[in-house]
Every structure is written in C-alpha cells, then in structure tokens.
PDB file as gemmi writes it, atoms N, CA and C in Angstrom:
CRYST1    1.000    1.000    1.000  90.00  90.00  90.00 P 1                      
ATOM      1  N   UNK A   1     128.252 109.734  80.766  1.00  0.00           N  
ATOM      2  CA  UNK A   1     126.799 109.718  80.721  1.00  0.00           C  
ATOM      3  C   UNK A   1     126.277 109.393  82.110  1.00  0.00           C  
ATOM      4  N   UNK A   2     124.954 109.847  82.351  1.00  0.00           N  
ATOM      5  CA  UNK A   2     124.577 109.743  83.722  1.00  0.00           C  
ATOM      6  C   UNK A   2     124.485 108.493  83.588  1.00  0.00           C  
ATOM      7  N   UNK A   3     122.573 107.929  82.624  1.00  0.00           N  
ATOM      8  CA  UNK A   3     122.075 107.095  82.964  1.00  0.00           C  
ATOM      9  C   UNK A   3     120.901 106.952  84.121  1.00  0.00           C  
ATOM     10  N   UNK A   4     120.384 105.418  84.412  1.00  0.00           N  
ATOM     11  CA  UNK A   4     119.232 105.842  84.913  1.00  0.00           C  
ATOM     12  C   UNK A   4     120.036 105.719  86.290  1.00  0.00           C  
ATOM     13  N   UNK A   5     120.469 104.592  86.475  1.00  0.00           N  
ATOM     14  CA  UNK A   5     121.470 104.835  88.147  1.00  0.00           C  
ATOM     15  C   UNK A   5     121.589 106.107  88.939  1.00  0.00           C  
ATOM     16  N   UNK A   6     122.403 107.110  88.016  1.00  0.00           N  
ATOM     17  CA  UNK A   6     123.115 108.059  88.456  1.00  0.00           C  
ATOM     18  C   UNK A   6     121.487 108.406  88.877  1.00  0.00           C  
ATOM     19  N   UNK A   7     120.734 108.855  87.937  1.00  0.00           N  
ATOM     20  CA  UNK A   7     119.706 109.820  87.345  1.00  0.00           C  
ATOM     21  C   UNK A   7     118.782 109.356  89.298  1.00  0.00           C  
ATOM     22  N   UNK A   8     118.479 108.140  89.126  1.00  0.00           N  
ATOM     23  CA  UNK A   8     117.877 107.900  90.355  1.00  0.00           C  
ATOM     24  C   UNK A   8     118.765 108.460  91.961  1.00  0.00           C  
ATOM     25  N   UNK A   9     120.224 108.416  91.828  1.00  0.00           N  
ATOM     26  CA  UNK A   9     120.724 109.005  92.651  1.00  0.00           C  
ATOM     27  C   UNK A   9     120.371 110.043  93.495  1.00  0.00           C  
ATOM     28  N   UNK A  10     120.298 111.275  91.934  1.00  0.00           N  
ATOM     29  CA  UNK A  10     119.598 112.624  92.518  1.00  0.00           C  
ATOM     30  C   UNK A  10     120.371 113.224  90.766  1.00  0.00           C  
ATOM     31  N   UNK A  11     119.576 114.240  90.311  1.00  0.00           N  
ATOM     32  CA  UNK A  11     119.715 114.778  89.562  1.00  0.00           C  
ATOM     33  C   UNK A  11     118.960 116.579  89.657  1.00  0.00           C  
ATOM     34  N   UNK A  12     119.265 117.425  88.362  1.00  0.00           N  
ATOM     35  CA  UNK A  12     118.957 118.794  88.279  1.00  0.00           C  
ATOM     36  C   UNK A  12     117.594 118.737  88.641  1.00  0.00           C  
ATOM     37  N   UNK A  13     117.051 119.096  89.315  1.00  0.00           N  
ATOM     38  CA  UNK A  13     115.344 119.243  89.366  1.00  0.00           C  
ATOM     39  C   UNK A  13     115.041 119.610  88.068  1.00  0.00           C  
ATOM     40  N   UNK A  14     113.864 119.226  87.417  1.00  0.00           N  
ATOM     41  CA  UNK A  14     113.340 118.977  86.335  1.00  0.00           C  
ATOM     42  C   UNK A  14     113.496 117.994  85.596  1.00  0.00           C  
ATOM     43  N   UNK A  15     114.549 117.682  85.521  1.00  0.00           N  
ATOM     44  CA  UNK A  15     115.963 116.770  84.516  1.00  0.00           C  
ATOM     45  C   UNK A  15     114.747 115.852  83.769  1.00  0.00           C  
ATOM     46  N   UNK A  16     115.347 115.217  82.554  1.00  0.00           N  
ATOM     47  CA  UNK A  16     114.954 113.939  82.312  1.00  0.00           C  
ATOM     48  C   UNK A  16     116.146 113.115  82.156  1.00  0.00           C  
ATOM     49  N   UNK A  17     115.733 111.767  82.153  1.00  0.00           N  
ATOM     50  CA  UNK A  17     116.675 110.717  81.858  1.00  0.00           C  
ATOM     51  C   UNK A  17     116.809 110.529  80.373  1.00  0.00           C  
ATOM     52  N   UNK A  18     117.630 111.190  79.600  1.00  0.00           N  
ATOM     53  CA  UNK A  18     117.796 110.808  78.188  1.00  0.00           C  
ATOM     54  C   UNK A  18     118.155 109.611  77.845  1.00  0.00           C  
ATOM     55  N   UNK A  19     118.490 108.967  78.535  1.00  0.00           N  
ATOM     56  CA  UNK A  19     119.243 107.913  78.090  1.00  0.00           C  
ATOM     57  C   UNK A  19     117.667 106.721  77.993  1.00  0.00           C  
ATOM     58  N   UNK A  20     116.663 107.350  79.397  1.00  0.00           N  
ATOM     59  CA  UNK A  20     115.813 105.708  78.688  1.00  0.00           C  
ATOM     60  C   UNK A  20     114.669 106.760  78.049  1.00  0.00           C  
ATOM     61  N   UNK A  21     114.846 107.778  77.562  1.00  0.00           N  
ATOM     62  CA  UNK A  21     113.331 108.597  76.833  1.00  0.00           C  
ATOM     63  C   UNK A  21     113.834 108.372  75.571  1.00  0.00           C  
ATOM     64  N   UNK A  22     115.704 108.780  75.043  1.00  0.00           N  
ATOM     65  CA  UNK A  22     115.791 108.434  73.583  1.00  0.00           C  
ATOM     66  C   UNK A  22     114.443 109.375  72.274  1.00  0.00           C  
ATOM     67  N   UNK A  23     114.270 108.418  72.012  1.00  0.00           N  
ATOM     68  CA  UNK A  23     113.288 108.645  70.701  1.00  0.00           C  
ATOM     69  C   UNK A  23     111.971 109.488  71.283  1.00  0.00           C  
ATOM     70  N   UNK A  24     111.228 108.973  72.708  1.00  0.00           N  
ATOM     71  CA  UNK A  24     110.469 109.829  73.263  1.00  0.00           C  
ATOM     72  C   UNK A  24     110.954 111.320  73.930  1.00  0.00           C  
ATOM     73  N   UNK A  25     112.200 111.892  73.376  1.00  0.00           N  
ATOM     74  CA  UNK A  25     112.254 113.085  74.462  1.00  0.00           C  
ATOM     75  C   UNK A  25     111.231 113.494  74.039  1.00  0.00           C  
ATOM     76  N   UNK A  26     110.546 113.966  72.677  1.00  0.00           N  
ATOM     77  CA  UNK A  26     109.232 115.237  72.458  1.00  0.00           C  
ATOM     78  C   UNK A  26     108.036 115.219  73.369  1.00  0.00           C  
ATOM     79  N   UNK A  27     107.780 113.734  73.867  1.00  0.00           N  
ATOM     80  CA  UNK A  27     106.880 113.765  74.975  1.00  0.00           C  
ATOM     81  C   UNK A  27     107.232 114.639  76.517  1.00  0.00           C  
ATOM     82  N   UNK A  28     108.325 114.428  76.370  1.00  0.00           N  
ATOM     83  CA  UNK A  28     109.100 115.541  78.281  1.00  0.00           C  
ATOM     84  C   UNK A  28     109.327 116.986  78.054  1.00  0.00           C  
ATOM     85  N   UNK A  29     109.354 117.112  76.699  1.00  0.00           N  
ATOM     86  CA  UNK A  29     109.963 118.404  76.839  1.00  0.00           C  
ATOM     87  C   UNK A  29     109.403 119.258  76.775  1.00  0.00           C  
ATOM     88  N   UNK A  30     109.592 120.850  76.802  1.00  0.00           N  
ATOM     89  CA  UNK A  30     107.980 122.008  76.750  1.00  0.00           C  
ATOM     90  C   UNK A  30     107.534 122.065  75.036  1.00  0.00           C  
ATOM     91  N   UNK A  31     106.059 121.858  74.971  1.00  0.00           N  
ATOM     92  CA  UNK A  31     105.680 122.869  73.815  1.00  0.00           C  
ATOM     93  C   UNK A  31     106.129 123.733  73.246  1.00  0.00           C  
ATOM     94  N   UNK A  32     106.833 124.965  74.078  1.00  0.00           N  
ATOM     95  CA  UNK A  32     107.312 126.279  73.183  1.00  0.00           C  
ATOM     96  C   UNK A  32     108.601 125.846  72.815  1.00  0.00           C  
ATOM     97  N   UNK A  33     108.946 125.617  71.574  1.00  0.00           N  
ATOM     98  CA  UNK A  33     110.195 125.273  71.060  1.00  0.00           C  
ATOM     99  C   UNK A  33     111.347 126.292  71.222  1.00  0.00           C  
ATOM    100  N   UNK A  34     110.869 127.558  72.013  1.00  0.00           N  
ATOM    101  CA  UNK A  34     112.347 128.098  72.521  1.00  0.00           C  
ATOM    102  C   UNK A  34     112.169 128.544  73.777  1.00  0.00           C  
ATOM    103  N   UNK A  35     111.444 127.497  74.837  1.00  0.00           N  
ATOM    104  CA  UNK A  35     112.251 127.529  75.777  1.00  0.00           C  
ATOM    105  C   UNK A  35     112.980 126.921  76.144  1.00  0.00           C  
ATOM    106  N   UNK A  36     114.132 127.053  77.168  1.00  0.00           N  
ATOM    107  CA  UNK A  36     115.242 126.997  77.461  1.00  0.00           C  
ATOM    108  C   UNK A  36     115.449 125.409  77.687  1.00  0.00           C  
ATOM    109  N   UNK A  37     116.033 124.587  77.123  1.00  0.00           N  
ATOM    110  CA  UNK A  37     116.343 123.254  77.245  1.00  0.00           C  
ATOM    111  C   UNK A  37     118.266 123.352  77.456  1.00  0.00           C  
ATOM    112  N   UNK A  38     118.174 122.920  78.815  1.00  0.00           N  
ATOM    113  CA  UNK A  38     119.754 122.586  78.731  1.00  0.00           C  
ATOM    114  C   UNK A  38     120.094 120.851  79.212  1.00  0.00           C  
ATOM    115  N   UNK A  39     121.030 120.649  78.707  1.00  0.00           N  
ATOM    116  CA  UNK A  39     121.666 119.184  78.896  1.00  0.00           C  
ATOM    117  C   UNK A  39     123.003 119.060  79.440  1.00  0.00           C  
ATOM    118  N   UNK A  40     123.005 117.982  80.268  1.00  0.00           N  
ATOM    119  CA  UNK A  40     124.025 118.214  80.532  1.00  0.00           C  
ATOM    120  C   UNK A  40     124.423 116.228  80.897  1.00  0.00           C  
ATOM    121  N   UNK A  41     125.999 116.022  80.863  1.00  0.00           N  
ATOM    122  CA  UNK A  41     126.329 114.648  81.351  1.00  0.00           C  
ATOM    123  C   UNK A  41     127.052 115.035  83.084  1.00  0.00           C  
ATOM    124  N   UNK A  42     127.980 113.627  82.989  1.00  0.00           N  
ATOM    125  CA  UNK A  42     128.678 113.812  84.381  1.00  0.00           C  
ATOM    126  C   UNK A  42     129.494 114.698  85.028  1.00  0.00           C  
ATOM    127  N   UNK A  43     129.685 115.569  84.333  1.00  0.00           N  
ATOM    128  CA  UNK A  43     130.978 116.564  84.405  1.00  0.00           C  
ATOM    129  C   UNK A  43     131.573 116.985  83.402  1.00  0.00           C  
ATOM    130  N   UNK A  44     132.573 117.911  83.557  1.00  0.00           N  
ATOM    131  CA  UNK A  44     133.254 118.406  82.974  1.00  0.00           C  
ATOM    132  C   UNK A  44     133.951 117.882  81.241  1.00  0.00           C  
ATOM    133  N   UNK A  45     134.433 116.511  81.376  1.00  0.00           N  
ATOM    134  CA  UNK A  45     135.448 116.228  80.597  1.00  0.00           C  
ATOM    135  C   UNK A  45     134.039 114.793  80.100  1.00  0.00           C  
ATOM    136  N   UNK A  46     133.105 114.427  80.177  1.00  0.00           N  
ATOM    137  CA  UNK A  46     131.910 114.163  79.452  1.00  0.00           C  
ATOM    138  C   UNK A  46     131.698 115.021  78.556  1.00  0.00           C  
ATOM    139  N   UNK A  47     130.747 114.067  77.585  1.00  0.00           N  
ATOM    140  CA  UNK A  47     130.299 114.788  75.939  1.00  0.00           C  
ATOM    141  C   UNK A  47     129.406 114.070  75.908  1.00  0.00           C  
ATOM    142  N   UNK A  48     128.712 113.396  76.595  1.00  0.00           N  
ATOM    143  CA  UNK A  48     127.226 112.103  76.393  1.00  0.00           C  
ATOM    144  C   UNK A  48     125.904 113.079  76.156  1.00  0.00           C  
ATOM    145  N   UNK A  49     126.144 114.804  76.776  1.00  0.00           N  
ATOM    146  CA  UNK A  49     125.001 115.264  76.547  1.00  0.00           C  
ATOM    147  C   UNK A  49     125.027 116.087  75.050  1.00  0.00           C  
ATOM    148  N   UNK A  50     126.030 115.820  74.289  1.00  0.00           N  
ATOM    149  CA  UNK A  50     125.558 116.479  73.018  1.00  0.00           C  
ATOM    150  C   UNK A  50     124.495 115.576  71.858  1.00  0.00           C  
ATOM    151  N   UNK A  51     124.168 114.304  72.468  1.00  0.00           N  
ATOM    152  CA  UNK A  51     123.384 113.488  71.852  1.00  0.00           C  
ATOM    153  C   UNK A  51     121.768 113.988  72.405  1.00  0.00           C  
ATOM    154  N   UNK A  52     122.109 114.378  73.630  1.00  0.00           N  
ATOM    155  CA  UNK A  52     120.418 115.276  73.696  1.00  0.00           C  
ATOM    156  C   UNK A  52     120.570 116.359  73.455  1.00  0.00           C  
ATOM    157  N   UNK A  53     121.446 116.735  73.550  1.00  0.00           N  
ATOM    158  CA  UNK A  53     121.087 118.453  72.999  1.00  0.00           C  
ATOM    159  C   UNK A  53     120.756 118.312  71.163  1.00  0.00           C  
ATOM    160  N   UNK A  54     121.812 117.459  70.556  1.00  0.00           N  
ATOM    161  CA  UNK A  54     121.062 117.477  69.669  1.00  0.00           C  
ATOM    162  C   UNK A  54     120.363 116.866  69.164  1.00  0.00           C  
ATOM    163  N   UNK A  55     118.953 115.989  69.537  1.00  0.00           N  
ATOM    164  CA  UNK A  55     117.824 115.299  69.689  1.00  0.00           C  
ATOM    165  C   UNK A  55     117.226 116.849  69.491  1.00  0.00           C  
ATOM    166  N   UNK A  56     117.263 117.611  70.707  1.00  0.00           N  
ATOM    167  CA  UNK A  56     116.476 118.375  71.079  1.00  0.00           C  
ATOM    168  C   UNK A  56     116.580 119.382  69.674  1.00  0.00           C  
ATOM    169  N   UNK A  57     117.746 119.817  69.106  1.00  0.00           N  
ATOM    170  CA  UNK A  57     117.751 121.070  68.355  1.00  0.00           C  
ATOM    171  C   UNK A  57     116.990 120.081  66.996  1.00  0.00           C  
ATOM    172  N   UNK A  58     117.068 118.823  66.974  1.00  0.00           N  
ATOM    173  CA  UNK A  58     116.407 117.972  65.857  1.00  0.00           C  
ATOM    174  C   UNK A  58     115.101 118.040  65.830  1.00  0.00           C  
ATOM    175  N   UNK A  59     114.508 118.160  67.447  1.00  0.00           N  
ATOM    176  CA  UNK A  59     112.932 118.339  67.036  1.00  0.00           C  
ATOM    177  C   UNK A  59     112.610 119.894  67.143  1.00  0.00           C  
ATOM    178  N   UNK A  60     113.350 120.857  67.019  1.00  0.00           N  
ATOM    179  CA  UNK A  60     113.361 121.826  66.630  1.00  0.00           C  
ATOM    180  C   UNK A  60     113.482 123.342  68.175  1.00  0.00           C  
ATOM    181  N   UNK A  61     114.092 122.614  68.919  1.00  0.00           N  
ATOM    182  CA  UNK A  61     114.179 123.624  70.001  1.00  0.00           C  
ATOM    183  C   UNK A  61     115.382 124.802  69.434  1.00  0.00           C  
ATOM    184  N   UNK A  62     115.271 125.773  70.097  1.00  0.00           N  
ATOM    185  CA  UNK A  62     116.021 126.822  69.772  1.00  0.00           C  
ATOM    186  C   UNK A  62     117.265 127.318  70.573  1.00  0.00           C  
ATOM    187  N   UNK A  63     116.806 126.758  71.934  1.00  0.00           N  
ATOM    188  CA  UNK A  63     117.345 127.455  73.162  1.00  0.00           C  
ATOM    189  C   UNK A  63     117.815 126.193  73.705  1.00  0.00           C  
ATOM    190  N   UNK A  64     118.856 125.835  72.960  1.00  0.00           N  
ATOM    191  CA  UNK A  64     119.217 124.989  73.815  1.00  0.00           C  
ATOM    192  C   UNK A  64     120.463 124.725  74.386  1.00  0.00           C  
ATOM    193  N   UNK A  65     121.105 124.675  75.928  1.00  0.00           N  
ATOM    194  CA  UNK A  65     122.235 124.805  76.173  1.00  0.00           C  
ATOM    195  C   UNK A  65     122.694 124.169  76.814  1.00  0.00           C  
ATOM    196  N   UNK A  66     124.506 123.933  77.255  1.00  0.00           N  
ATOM    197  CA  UNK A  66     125.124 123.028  78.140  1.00  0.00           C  
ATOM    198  C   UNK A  66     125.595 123.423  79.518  1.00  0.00           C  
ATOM    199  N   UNK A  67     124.904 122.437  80.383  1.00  0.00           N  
ATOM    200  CA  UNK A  67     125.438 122.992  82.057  1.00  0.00           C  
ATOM    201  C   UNK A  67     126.845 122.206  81.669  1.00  0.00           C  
ATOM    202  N   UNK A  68     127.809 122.948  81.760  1.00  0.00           N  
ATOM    203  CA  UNK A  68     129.277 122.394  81.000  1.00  0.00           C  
ATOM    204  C   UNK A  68     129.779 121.646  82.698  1.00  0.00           C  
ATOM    205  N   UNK A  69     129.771 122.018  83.995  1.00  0.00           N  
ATOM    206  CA  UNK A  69     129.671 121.423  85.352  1.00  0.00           C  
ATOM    207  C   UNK A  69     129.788 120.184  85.156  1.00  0.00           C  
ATOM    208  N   UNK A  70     128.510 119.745  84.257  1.00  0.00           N  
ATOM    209  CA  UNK A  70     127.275 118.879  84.859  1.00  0.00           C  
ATOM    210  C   UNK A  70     127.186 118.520  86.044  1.00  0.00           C  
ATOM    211  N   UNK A  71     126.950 117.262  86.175  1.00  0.00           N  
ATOM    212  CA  UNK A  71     125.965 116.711  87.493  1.00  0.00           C  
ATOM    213  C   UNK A  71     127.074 116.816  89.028  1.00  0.00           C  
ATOM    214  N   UNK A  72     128.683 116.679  88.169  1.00  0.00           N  
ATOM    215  CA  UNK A  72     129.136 116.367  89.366  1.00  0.00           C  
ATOM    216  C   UNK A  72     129.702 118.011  89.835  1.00  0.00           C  
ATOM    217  N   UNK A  73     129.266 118.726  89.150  1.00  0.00           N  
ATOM    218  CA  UNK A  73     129.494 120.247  89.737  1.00  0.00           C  
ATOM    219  C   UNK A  73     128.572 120.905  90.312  1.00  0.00           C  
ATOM    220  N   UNK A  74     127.440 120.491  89.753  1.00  0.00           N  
ATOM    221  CA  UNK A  74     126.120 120.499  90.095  1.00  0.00           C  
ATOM    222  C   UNK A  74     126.039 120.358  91.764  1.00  0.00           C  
ATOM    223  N   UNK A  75     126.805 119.217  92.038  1.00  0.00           N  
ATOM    224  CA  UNK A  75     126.865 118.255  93.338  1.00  0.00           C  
ATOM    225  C   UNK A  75     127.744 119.329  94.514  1.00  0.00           C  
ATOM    226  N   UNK A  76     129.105 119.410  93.910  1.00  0.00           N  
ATOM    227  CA  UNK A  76     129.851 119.906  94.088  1.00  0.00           C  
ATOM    228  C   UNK A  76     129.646 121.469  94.814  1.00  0.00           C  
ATOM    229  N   UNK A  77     129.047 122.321  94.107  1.00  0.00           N  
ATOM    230  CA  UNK A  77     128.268 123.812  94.334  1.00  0.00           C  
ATOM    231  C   UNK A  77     126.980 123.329  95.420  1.00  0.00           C  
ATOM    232  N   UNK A  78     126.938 122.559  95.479  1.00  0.00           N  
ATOM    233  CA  UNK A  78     125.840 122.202  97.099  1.00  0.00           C  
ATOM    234  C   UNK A  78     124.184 122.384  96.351  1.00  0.00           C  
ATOM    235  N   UNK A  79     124.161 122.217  95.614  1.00  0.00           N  
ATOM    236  CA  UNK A  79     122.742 122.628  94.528  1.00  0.00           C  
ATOM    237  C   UNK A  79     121.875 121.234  94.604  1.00  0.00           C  
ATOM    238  N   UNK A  80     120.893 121.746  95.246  1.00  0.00           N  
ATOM    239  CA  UNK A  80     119.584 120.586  95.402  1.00  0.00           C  
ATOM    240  C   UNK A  80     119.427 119.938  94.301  1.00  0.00           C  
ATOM    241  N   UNK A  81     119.094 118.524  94.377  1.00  0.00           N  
ATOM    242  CA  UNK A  81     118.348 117.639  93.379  1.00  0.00           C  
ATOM    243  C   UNK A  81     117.136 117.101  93.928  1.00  0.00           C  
ATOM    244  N   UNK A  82     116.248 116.293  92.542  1.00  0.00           N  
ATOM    245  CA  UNK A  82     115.610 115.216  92.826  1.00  0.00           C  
ATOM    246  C   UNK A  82     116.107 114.045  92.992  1.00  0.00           C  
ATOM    247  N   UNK A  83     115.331 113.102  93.657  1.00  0.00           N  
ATOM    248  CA  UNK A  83     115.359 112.010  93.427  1.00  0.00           C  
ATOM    249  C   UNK A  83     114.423 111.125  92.852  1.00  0.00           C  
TER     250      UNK A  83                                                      
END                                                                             
C-alpha cells in the first residue's frame, strides 16, 4: 500500500490517497460512473489496490482498472508525478 507518506512523495497525477478518503472516495471521484477509474498500490507483487478498486465498483463505477506497475513502475518508466 502506498499510503499518505508514499502518496506525498509523488504519485500518478490525478491520484487520490485511498487510504485517508476510505468511506469518502464518492466525493474525489468523477460523476460519470464509467469513466475510467484505475488503482493502483506499490508495485507489482502488492494487492492493497483491490480494496479501492472495489470501493469504487461498490459505488457503482464501471471502468475500473489496475496500473498492475504501480507506483514503483510508474517511477521506474521515468513518468511524472505530483506532489
């Protein structure tokens, strides 16, 4: 799992921090329930993001998928973040 640490590090542009939204993701996420929501944790051999992905398919998104990478491939491939 990232977390907020990692998350403040630098993360996917857009990203949210699932870990402190929890129960509020419906407030971050888009209106149209099928656009594209992907989740993702630290890497590869992480599974922390199937608890938002399925949050997300719970409040009824459609499109929702895994950067299977995650963050540290993300990193890895030279791919901009926020901070």
């Amino acid at each position: 799992m990232n977390g907020p640490s990692k998350y403040a590090e630098g993360h996917v542009p857009g990203a949210v921090d699932f870990s402190s939204k929890g129960a509020d993701l419906a407030s971050v996420l888009p209106a149209d329930k099928g656009a594209l929501v992907v989740a993702y944790c630290g890497g590869p051999q992480c599974s922390a993001y199937k608890a938002a992905a399925k949050k997300a398919a719970e409040l009824g998104y459609t499109n929702v998928k895994h950067l299977s990478a995650g963050r540290s491939g993300w990193l890895a491939a030279g791919e901009a973040v926020e901070k």
